[in-house]
Backbone as a printed PyTorch tensor [residue, N CA C, xyz], in Angstrom:
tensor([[[ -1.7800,   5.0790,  -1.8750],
         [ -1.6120,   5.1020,  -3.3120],
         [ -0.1860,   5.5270,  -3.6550]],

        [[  0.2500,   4.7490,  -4.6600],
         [  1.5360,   5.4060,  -5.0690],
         [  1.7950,   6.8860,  -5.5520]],

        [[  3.0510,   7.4950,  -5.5110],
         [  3.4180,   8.8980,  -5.9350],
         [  3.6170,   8.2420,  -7.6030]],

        [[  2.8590,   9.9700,  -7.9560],
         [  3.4010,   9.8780,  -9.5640],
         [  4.3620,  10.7670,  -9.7620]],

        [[  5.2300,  10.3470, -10.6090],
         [  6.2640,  11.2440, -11.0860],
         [  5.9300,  12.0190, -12.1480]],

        [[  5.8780,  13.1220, -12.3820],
         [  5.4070,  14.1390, -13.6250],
         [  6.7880,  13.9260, -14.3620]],

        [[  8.0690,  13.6590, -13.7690],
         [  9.3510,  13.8520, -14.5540],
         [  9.4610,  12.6080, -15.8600]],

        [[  8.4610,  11.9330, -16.6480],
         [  8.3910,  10.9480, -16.8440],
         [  9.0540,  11.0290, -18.3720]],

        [[ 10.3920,  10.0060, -17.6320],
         [ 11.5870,   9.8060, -19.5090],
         [ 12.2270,  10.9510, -19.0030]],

        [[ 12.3630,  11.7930, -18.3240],
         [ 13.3910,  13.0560, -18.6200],
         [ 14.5000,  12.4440, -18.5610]],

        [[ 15.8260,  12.8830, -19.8660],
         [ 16.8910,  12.6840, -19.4160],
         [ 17.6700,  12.8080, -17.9530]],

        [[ 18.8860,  12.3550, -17.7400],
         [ 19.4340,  12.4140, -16.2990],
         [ 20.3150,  13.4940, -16.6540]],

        [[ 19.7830,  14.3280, -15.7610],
         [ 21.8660,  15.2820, -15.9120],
         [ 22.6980,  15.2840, -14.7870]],

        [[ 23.4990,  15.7700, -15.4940],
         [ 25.2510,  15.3620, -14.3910],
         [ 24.8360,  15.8030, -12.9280]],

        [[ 24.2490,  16.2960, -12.3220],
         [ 24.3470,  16.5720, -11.1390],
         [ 23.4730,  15.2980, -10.2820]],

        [[ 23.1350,  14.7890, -11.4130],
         [ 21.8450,  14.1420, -10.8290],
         [ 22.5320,  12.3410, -10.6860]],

        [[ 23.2740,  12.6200, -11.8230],
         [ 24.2020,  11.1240, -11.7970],
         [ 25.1750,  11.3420, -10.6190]],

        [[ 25.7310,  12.4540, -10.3970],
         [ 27.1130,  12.6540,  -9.5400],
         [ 26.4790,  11.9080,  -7.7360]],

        [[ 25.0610,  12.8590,  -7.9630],
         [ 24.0500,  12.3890,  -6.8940],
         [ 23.9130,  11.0380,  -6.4480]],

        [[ 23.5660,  10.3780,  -7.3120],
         [ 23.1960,   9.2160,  -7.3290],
         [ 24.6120,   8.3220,  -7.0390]],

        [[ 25.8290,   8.5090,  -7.5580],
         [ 26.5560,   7.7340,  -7.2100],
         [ 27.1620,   7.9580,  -5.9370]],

        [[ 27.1790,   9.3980,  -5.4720],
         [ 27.4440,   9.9010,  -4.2530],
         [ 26.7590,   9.0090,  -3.0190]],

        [[ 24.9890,   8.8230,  -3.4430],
         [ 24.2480,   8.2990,  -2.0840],
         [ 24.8330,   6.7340,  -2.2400]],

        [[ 24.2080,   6.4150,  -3.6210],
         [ 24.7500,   4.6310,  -3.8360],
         [ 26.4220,   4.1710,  -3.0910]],

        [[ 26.8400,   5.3330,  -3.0540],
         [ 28.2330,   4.7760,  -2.0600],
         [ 28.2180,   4.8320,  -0.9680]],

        [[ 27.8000,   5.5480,  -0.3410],
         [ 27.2040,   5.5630,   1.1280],
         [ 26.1850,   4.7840,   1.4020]],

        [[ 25.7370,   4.3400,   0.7950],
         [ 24.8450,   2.5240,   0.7990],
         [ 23.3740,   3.1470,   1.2990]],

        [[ 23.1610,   4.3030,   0.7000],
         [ 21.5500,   4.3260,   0.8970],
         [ 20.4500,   3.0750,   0.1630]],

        [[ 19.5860,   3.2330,   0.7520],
         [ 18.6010,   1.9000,   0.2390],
         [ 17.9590,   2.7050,  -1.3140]],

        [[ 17.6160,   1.7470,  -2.2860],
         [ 16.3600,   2.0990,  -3.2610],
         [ 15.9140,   3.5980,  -3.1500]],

        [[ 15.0150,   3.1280,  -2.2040],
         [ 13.6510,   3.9410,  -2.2160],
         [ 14.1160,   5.5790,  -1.6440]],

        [[ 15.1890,   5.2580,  -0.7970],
         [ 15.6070,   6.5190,  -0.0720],
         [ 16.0050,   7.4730,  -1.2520]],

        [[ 16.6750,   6.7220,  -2.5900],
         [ 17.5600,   7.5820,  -3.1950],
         [ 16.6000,   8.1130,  -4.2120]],

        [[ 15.2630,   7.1690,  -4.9920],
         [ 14.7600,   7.9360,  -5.3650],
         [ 14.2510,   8.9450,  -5.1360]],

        [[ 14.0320,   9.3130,  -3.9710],
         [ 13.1260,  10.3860,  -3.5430],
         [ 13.8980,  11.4800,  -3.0720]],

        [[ 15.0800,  11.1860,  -3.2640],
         [ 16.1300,  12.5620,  -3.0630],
         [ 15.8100,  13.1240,  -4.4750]],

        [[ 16.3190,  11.7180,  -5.3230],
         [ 16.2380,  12.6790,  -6.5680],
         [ 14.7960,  12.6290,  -7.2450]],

        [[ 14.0470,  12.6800,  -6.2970],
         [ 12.6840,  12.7470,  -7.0650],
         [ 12.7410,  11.7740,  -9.2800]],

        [[ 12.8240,  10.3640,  -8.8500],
         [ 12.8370,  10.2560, -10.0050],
         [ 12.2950,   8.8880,  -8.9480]],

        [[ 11.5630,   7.2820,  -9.9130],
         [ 10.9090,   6.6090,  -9.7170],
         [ 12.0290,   5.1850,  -9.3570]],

        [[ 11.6670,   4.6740,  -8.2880],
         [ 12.8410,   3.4340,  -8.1020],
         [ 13.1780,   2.6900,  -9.3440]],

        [[ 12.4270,   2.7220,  -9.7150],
         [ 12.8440,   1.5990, -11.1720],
         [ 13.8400,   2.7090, -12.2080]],

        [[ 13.5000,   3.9990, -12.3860],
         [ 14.0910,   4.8580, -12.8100],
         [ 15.6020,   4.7370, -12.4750]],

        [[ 15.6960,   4.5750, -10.7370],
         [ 17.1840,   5.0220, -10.1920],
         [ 17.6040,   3.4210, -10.0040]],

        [[ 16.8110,   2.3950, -10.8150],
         [ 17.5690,   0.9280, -10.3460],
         [ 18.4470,   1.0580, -12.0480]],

        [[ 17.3720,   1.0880, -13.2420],
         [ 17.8760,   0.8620, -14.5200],
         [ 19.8630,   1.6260, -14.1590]],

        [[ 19.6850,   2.6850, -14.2770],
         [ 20.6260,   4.1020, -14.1580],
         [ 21.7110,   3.6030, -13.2310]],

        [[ 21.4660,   2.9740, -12.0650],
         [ 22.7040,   2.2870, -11.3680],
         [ 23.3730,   1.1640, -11.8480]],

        [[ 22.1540,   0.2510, -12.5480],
         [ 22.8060,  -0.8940, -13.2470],
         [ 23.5590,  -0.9260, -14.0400]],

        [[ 23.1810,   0.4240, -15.2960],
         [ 24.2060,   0.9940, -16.1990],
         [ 25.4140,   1.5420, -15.7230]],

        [[ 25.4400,   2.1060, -14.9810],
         [ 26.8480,   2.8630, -14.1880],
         [ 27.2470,   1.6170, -13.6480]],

        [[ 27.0800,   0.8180, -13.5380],
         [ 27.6020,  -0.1320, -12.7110],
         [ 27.9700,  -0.1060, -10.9960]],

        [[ 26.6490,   0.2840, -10.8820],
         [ 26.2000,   0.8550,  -8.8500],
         [ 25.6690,  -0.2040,  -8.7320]],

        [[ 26.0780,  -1.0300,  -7.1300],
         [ 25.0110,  -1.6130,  -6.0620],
         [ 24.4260,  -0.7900,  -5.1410]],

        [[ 22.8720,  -1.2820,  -5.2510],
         [ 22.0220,  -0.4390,  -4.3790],
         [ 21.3800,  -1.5210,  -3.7410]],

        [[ 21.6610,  -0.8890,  -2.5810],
         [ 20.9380,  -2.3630,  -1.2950],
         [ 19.1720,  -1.5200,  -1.9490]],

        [[ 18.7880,  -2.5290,  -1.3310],
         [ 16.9150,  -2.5110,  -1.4800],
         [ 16.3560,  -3.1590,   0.0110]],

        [[ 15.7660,  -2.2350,   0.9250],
         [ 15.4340,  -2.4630,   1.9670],
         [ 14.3540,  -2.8390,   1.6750]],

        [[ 13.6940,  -3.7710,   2.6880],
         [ 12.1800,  -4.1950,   3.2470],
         [ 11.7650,  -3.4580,   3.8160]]])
């Protein structure tokens, strides 16, 4: 069964963006990065697209 996220809509804060662009450059996959930052893949796909991040997406 899938994980639920209780964090659901919380804004992003700066540590969490700095995060995210930190792993997305080091070419972590999707799924890896949500779960660092505990927030939902679709959560950390929207948020990269806006920043203007590529995130590989593993099989």
């Amino acid at each position: 069964m899938a994980e639920r996220f209780e964090r659901h809509k919380q804004p992003w804060t700066a540590d969490e963006i700095h995060k995210l662009h930190t792993l997305a450059k080091k070419g972590m996959a999707l799924k890896a990065i949500a779960k660092a930052l505990t927030r939902s893949e679709e959560s950390v796909k929207i948020r990269a697209k806006n920043d203007g991040l590529g995130i590989v997406k593993l099989r």
